[in-house]
C-alpha positions in Angstrom: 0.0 0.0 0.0 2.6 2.5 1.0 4.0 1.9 -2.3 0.8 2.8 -4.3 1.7 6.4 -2.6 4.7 7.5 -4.9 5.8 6.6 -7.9 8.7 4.2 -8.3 11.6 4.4 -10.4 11.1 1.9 -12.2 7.4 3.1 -14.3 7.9 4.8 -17.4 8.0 9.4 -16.8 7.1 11.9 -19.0 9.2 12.0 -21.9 10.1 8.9 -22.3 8.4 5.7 -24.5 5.7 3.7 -23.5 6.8 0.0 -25.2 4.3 -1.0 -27.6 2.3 -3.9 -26.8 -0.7 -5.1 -28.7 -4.0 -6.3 -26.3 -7.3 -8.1 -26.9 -10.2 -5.9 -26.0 -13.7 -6.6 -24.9 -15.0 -5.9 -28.0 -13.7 -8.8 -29.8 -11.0 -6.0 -31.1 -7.1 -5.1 -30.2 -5.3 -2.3 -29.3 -1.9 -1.1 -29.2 -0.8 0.7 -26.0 2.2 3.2 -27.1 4.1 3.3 -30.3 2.5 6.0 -32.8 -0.7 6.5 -33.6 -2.8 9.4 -35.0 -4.2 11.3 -32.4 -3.0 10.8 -28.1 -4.2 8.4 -25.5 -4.7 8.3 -22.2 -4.6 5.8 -20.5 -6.1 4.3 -17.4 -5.4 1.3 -14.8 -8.2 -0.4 -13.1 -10.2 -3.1 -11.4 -12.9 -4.6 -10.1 -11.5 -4.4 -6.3 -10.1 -0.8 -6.6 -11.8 1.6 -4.5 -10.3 4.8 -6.3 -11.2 3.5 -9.8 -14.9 3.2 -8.2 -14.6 6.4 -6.9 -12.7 8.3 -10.1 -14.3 6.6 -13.2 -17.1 8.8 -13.0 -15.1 11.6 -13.9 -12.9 9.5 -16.4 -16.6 9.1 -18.4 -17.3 12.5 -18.4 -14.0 13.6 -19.3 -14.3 11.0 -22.7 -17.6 12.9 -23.8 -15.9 16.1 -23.3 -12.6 15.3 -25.1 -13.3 12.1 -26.7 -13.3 13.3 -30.5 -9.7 14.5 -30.0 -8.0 11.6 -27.7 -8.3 8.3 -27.5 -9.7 7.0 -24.1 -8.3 3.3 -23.0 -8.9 1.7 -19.4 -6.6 -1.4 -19.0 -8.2 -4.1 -16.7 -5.1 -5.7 -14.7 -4.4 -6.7 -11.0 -7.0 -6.5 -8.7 -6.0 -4.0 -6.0 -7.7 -6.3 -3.4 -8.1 -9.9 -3.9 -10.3 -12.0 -2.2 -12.2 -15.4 -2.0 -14.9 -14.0 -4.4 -12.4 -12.3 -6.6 -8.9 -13.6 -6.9 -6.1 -12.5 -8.7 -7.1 -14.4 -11.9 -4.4 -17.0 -13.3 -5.8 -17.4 -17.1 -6.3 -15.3 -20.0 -10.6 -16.2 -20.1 -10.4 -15.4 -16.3 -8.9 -11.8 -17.1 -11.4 -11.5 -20.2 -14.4 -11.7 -17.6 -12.8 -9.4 -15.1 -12.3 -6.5 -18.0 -16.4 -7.3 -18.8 -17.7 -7.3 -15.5 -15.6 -3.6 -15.2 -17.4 -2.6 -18.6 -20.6 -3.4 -17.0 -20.0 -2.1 -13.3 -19.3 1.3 -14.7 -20.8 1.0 -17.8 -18.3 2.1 -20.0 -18.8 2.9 -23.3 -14.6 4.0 -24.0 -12.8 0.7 -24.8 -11.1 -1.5 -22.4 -8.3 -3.7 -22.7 -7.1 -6.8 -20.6 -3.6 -7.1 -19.8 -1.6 -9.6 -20.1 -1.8 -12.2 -17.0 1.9 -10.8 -16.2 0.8 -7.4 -16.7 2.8 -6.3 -19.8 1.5 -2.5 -19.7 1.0 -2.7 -15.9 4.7 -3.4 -15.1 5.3 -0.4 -17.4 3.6 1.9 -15.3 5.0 0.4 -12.1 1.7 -1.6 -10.8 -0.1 1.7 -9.6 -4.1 0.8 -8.9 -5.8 3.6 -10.8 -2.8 5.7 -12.5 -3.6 7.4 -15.6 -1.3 8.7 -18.5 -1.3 10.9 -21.5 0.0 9.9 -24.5 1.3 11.7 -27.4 0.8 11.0 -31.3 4.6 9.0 -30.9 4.1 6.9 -27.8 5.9 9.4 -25.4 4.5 9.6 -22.0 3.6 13.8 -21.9 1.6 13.6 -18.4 1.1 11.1 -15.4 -0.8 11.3 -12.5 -0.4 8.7 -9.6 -4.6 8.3 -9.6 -6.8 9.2 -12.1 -8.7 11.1 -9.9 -7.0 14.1 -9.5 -9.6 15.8 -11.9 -8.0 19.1 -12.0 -4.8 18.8 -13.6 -6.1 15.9 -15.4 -8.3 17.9 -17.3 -5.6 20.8 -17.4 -3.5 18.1 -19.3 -6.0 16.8 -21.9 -6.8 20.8 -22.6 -3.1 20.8 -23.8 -3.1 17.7 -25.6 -6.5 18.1 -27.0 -4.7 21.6 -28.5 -1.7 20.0 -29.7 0.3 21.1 -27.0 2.6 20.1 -23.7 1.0 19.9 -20.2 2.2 22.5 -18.2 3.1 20.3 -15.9 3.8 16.5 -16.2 3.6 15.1 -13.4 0.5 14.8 -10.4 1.1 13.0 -6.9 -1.9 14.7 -5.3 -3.2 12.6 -2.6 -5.5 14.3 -0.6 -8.7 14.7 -3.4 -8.3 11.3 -4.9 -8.0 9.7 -1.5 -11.1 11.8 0.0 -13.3 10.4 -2.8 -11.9 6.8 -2.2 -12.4 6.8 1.3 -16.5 5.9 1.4 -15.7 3.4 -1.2 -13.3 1.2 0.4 -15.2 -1.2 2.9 -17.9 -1.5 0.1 -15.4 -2.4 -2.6 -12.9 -5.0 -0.8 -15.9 -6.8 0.2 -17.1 -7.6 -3.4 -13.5 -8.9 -3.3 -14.4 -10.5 0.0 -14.5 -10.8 3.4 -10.2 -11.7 3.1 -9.8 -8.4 1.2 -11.2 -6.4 3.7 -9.8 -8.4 6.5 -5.9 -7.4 4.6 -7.0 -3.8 4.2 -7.8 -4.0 8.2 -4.6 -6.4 9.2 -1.9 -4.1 6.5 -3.6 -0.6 7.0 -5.4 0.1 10.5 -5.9 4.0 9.7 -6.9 3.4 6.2 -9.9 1.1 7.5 -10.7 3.1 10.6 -11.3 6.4 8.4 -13.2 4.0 5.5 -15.5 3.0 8.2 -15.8 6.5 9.4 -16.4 7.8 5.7 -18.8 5.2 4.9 -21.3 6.0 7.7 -21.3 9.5 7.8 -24.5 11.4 6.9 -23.0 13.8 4.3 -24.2 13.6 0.5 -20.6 13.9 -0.8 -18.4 11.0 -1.1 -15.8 13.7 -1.4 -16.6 15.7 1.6 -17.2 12.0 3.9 -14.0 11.4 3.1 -12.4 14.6 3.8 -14.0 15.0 7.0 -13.0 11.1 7.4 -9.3 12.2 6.8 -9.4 15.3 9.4 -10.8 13.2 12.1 -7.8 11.3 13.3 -5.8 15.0 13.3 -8.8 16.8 15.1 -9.1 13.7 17.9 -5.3 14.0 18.5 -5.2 17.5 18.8 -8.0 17.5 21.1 -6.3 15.1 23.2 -3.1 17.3 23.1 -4.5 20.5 24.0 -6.4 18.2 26.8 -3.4 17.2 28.0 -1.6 20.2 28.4 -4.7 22.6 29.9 -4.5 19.5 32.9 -0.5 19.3 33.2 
C-alpha cells in the first residue's frame, strides 16, 4: 500500500516511450498501447477491487464525452488492487477476459477497455499503480502522469493541452488528498465484493486506512468527497484535542 503512494523508479515518466504492446479488447477487437498512432491516449489502470477506480471513473466518463473526439480513451483491466475469496487475482487469459467485462458493466463504459496480459505487460510499465492514468502523445511518449486518475483538475488541465496539440504545463500529479477523499467511502464497500479476506488485509496491513473507511462510509453527508475529507481530518482533530487536553491539565 505504502507503495501505491509515490511513484517508483522503475514506471515509465514523462518523456520517455511507453513500449508497444498489442491487447485483446472486450469488444472482440485489439489495441496497441504506445508506439505512434494518430491522435493521443490516455490511459487508465483499473479493477474490479479498486476503490479509487470506483470512486474516479465517473469523472474518467465524463472527461471521454468532453474530449473524446480529439484523444483516445483506453482503461486497461489488470491486477486486482484487493483480492479476495470472491475475486482472486485471476491466473488465465478467459479469467482476465471476464474481469475486463464485468468492469465494462459495473461502470458501464462505453470507452474501450483492454485486458492485460496475465503478467501485466503495460501494468509493469507503469509500475503496478491501482488507478494511474497517463497521457499519451501522437509518438508513444508519455507527456503527463498522475499517480490516480482522480485528480480531476490537472487531469483535465492536461487533456486541454493535448487536445490543443500542446505540452501539459506540468507533467507530473502526486496529489493525494482529493483522490484519496473520494476513495475513502468506497473502500469497505469495494474490498468486500473482493471478500471478506480483502477487507480483513486492508484492516490487518492498514489500521488508519480502514478506521477512516469506516468512518467515511457512515457519515450522513451527501458527498463521497466531503465524507472522506472529513473522514481524513478526524484522526488530526481527535489527536489534537487530546493534546491540548493534555496540556490545559498538566
Amino acid at each position: 500500500m505504502l507503495a501505491d503512494m509515490r511513484f517508483g523508479p522503475r514506471a515509465v515518466k514523462p518523456g520517455e516511450r511507453l513500449s508497444p504492446v498489442t491487447l485483446p479488447m472486450t469488444n472482440g477487437a485489439s489495441v496497441t498501447v504506445g508506439g505512434e498512432r494518430d491522435r493521443p491516449m490516455v490511459v487508465v489502470t483499473g479493477s474490479l477491487t479498486c476503490p479509487m477506480t470506483e470512486a474516479s471513473t465517473p469523472s474518467v466518463r465524463r472527461l471521454h464525452d468532453e474530449y473524446g473526439t480529439h484523444i483516445d480513451f483506453l482503461m486497461v483491466s489488470g491486477r486486482e488492487a484487493h483480492p479476495g475469496e470472491h475475486l482472486p487475482q485471476p491466473k488465465t487469459d478467459d479469467a482476465a477476459r471476464a474481469r475486463a467485462h464485468q468492469l465494462v458493466t459495473l461502470h458501464d463504459l462505453e470507452f474501450p477497455v483492454a485486458i492485460d496480459t496475465i503478467d501485466g505487460a503495460v501494468h509493469q510499465q507503469l509500475d503496478l499503480k491501482p488507478n494511474t492514468l497517463v497521457v499519451l502523445d501522437e509518438t508513444g511518449t508519455v507527456v503527463f502522469r498522475s499517480l490516480w486518475a482522480g485528480d480531476h483538475r490537472q487531469v483535465r488541465d492536461a487533456l486541454d493541452a493535448a487536445a490543443a496539440g500542446r505540452k501539459p504545463a506540468r507533467t507530473e500529479s502526486r496529489a493525494m488528498i482529493g483522490p484519496m477523499s473520494g476513495a475513502l467511502p468506497k473502500i469497505s464497500e469495494v474490498t468486500r465484493r473482493g471478500g471478506s479476506t480483502a477487507w480483513a488485509d486492508v484492516k490487518r496491513s492498514a489500521p488508519p486506512m480502514a478506521m477512516m473507511a469506516w468512518l467515511a462510509a457512515r457519515l450522513p453527508f451527501e458527498s463521497g468527497r466531503v465524507r472522506g475529507a472529513v473522514a481524513m481530518a478526524a484522526p488530526a482533530l481527535v489527536m489534537m484535542v487530546a493534546v491540548v487536553s493534555f496540556l490545559i491539565v498538566s
